[in-house]
N, C-alpha and C positions, 0 to 999 in steps of 0.2 A: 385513256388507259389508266387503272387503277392498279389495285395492289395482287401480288400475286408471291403465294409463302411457298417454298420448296423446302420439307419436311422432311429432315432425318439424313438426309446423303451423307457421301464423306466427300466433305472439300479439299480440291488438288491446287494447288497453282505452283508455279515454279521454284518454288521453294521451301515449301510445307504440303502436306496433308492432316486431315480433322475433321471430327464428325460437326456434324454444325449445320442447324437452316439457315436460309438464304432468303431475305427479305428484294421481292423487286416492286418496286414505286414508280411508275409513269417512265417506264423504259430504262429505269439504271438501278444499280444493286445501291438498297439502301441499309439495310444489314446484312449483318452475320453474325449468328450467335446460337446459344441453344435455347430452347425453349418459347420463340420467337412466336409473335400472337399477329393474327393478319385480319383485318374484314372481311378481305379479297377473298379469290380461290387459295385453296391450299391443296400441294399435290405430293403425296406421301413418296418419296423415293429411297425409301430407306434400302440400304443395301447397294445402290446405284452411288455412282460417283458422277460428282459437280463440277466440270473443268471451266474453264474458259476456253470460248470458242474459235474452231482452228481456224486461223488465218492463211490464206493458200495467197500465195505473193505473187505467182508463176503462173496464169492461165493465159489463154491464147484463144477467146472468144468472139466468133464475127472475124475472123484474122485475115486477114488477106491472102496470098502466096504469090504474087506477082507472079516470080519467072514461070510458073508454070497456070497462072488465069482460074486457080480456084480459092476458096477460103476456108475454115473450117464451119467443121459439122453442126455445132454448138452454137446459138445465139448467147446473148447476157441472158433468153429467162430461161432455154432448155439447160444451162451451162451452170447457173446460178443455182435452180432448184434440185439437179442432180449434188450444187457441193453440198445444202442446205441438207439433204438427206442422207448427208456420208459425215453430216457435224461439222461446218466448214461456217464460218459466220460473216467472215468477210471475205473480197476476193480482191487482189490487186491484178487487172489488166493491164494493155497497152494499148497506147495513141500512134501510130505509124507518122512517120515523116515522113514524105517522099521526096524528091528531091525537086528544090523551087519551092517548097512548102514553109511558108511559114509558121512558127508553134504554133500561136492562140488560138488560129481556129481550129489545126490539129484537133489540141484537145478539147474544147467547146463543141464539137461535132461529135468526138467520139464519147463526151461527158453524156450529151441528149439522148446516143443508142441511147447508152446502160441504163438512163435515169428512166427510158419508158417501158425499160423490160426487168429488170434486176428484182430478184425476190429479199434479194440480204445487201447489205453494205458494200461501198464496192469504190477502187483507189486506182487509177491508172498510174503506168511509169510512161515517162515517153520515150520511141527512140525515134534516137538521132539518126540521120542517115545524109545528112547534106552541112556541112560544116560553111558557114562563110562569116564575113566580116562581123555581119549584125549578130550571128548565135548566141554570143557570151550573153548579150542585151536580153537576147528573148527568152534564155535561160534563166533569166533571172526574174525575169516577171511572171515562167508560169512557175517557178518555185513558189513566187509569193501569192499564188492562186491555188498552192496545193498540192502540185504535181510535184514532186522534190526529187524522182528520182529519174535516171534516165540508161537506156537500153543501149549498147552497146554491141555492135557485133564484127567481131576480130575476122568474119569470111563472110561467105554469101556475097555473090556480085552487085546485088539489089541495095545489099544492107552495107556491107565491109566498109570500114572505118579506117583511115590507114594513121600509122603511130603521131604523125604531127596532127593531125584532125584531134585526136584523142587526147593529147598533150594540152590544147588548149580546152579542151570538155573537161581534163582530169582541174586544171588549172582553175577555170569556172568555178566548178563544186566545190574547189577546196575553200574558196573564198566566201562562198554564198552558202555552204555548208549541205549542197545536192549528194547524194549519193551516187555513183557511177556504178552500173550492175551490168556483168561482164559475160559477154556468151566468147572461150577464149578456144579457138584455134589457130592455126598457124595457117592463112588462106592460099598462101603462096605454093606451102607444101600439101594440101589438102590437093589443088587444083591437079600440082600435078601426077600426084597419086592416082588420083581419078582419073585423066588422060591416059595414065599409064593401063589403068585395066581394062578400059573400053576400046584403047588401040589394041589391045589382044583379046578382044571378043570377050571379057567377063565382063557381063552385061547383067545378069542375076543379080537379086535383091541379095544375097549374101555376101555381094561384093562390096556393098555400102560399109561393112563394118571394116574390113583391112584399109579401106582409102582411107579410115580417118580412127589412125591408131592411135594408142597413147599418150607417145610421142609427140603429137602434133597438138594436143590439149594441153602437155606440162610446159611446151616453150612457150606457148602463146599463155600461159596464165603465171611462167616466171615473167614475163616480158612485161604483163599488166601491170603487174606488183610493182616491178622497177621503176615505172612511168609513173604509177600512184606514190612511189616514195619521190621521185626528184618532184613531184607540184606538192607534197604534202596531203595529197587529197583521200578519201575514203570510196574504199571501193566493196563490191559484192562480187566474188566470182559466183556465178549461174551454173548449177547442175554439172560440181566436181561428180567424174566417172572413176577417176583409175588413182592409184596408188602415187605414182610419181607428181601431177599436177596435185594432189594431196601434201606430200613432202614438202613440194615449194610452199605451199601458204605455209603450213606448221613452222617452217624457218622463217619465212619471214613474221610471222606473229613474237613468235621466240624474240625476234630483234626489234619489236616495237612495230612492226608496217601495222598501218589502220585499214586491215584486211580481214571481212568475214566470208563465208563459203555456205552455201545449202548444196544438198546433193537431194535425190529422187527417188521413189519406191522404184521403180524399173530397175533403177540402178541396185538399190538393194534387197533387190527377190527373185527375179531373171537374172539369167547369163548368158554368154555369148553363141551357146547351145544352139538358142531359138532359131537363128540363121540358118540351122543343119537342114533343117524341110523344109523344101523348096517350094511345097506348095501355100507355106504359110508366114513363109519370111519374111515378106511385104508387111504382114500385121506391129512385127518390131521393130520398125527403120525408123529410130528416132535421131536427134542429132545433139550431143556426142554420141555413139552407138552404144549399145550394152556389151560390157564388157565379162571379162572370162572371174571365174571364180574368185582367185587371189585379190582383184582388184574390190569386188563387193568385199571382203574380208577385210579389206583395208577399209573399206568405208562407213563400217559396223566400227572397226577398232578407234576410226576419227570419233565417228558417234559417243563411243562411250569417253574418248579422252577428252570432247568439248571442242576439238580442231572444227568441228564442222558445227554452223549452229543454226543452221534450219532444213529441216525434210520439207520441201512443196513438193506441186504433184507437176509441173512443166504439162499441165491437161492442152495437149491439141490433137483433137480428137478428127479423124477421119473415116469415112465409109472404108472398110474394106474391099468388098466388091464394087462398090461404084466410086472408089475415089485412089484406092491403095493400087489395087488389080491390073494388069492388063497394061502399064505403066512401060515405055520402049526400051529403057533400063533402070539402074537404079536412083539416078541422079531426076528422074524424074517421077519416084515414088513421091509424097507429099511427106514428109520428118512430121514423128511427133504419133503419141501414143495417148489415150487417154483414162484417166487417172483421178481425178478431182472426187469423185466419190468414194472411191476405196482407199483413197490419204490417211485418214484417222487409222480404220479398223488396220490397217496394213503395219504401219509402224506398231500399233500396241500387238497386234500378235506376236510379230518379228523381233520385237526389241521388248519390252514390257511382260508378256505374258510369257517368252524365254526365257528370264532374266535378266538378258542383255541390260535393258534400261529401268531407271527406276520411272515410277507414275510423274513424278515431279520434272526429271530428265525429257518427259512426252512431251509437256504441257510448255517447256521450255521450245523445245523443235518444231512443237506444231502451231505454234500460240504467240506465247510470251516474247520470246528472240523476234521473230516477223515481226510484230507488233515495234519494238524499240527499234529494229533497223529500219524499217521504212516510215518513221514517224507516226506510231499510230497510239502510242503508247502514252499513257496509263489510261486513254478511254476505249483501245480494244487490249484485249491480253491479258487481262488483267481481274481478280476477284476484288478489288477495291470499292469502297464504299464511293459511289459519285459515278463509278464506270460504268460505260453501256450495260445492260444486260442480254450479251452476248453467250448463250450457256450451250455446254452441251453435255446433259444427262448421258450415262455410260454407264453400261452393264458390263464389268468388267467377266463374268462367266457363262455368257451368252455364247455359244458356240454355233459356226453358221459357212456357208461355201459359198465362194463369191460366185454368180450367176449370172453372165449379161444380160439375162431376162428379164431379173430383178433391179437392174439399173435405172436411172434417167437421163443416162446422158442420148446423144441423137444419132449412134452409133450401132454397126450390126456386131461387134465383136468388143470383149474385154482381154487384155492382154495377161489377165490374173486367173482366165476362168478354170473354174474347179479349185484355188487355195482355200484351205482353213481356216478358217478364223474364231479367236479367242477373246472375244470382245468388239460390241459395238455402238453405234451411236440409238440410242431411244427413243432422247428428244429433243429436239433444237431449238433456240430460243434466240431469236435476235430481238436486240434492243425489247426486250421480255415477250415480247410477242412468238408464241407459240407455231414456226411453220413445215417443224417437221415430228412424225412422232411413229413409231416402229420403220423406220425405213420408208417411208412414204411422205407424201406433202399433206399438210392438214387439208381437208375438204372442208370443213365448215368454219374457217377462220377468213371466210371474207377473201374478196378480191388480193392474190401476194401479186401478182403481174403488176413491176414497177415503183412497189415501196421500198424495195431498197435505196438507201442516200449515199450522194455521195459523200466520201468523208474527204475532208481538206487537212493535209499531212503537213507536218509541223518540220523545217530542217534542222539537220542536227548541227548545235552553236559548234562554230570554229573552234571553241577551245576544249571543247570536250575529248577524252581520250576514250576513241569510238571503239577501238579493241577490246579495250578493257573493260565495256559492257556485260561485255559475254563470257 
């Protein structure tokens, strides 16, 4: 790979914008400046803007679903090349525990899927699901292998973590400097919410959202917060929904807890609405549920205050007719909506091209923040001389409808179909390497089936004050 000059754009990154070309050398940005002279190709994007390319931390590709015996829709390459085409440059998966499992091979197993199919870069978290003696030990070796962060999930009888298990997880990372990333509900009261409607016949996909109210997201993510202050340890809540579990982080941030939050396009462009048709409910049963207007409003207003600091897309994609449908209630619809391609364009219409956010504010939520919280930083996220060449070319006045036809993901339905949109991704560049370019995957850039690498994540040193990043 040789050199390759990007001509005229305006560069964004987290904390500035600038007109400026963009020199790439053997896969990492070796300039930025004006006037910039190359042997290479040179590709005029004048007019277009230069981001660094989105990091989506939250997929669920290959994923299993135990209790119910399916997986999802998406491989690492259908899953991969769908984010590759929506500007997405890296993707952080998961490694499943099961329970009797030991990590290494965990992730060693699930490291060889991705490595044969992944078109872009790509990071797993592991969760945890079997807590015993040896964990802290094994925790700490696949940290120092690269995996640094780890899944956690506060319900689900398959997954559920109960708070002493968690205490000594929270205690681990604090030490070894892992990250703990939090899916928080309250499972005790989830359960019996859900008992409660199915013993009275509501059995409809509608009923998935009352079983697991608000309520039951803010105790279980004040409760995490609590646990991560008495070990000292740093945590990620997963895909904040509603205003009140909102609140608890904001206070505890206010008081020093080394606590950050992402929330999700579903969350901020649906509402609770979508349940009202019955014949199409099934399509948004994801888990926490989408909530009612007030709560998106609050999750706009975290956005623009910095309380929340990363949009991923939680992509778990399923057939609607042959995976969502026909399901004997709601408890055994498959959770999870998908999302990985339409991440970029969604946020910059919704928040950027409203006003709501400024370009710099994007590139933070989509990019930059994911990049420093899961260790990936300053060689993804980043416009830095020495960094990947991770890009993604953007037409900020491209105007265009989201269309599942025009997707990649392995899916018969988009839970966006028909939005506006006010900007999109043109061209994607991992590690300089050209493999998406108008909303499609390059055709004559050579075999992408399985060059993505994996990248080995760096944990964040013990004394760093992880809050205060953001």
């Amino acid at each position: 790979m040789g050199e390759l000059l990007l001509s005229g754009g305006r560069l964004v990154s987290a904390s500035e914008e600038f007109e400026a070309d963009l020199l790439i050398r053997e896969g990492r940005i070796a300039a930025v400046g004006r006037d910039l002279e190359s042997a290479g190709e040179v590709k005029d994007v004048s007019g277009l803007l230069v981001m660094p390319g989105g990091i989506d931390t939250h997929v669920h590709l290959e994923h299993p679903i135990d209790r119910i015996g399916i997986e999802t829709a998406d491989d690492f390459f259908s899953g991969s090349v769908a984010a590759a085409c929506g500007g997405t440059t890296t993707l952080v998966d998961f490694a499943l525990q099961r329970k009797g499992d030991d990590l290494a091979p965990v992730v060693e197993a699930r490291r060889a899927l991705a490595n044969d199919k992944s078109v872009i870069d790509f990071g797993l978290h592991v969760i945890l699901t079997d807590i015993r003696e040896e964990t802290p030990a094994q925790m700490r070796e696949v940290i120092d292998e690269g995996f640094t962060s780890f899944k956690i999930y506060m319900t689900y009888a398959d997954k559920y973590v109960d708070d002493a298990s968690l205490l000594r997880i929270l205690e681990t990372n604090a030490d070894a400097g892992g990250l703990t990333y939090l899916h928080c509900e309250n499972d005790c009261a989830v359960s019996h919410l859900i008992h409660s409607h199915l013993s009275r016949g509501e059995t409809e996909a509608r009923f998935h959202a009352p079983s697991r109210p608000p309520v039951v997201e803010a105790e279980a993510t004040y409760r995490a917060i609590a646990l991560a202050e008495i070990t000292g340890a740093r945590i990620c809540i997963a895909h904040v929904t509603s205003k009140r579990a909102l609140e608890n982080i904001e206070r505890a941030r206010y008081e020093g807890a080394q606590v950050v939050s992402e929330t999700c396009p579903q969350y901020l462009t649906l509402t609770d609405a979508c349940y009202s048709h019955a014949d199409e409910a099934a399509k948004y049963v994801c888990t926490p549920p989408i909530r009612s207007m007030d709560n998106q409003e609050a999750l706009w207003d975290g956005l623009r205050r910095g309380s929340i600091q990363q949009v991923a897309s939680d992509h778990a994609p399923f057939g609607f007719k042959d995976q969502k449908l026909g399901a004997p209630d709601f408890t055994k619809i498959p959770n999870g909506v998908p999302g990985v391609e339409t991440r970029l364009s969604l946020l910059y219409t919704r928040g950027v091209a409203s006003g709501v956010l400024s370009r710099s504010r994007f590139v933070q939520l989509v990019s930059t923040n994911p990049a420093k919280m899961f260790g990936l930083y300053p060689q993804k996220g980043s416009l830095a001389i020495g960094a990947d060449a991770d890009l993604v070319v953007f037409d900020p006045t491209q105007e265009a409808e989201i269309r599942h036809t025009d997707l990649h993901h392995n899916v018969d339905y988009t839970p966006y179909e028909g939005m506006p949109l006010q900007g999109v991704p043109v061209m994607t560049f991992s590690r300089g390497e050209l493999v998406s370019e108008d909303g499609d995957l390059v055709k004559d850039a050579g075999p992408l089936k399985g060059r993505g690498e994996f990248v080995v994540r760096r944990p964040v040193p013990p004394e760093l004050d992880f809050s205060a990043l953001f």
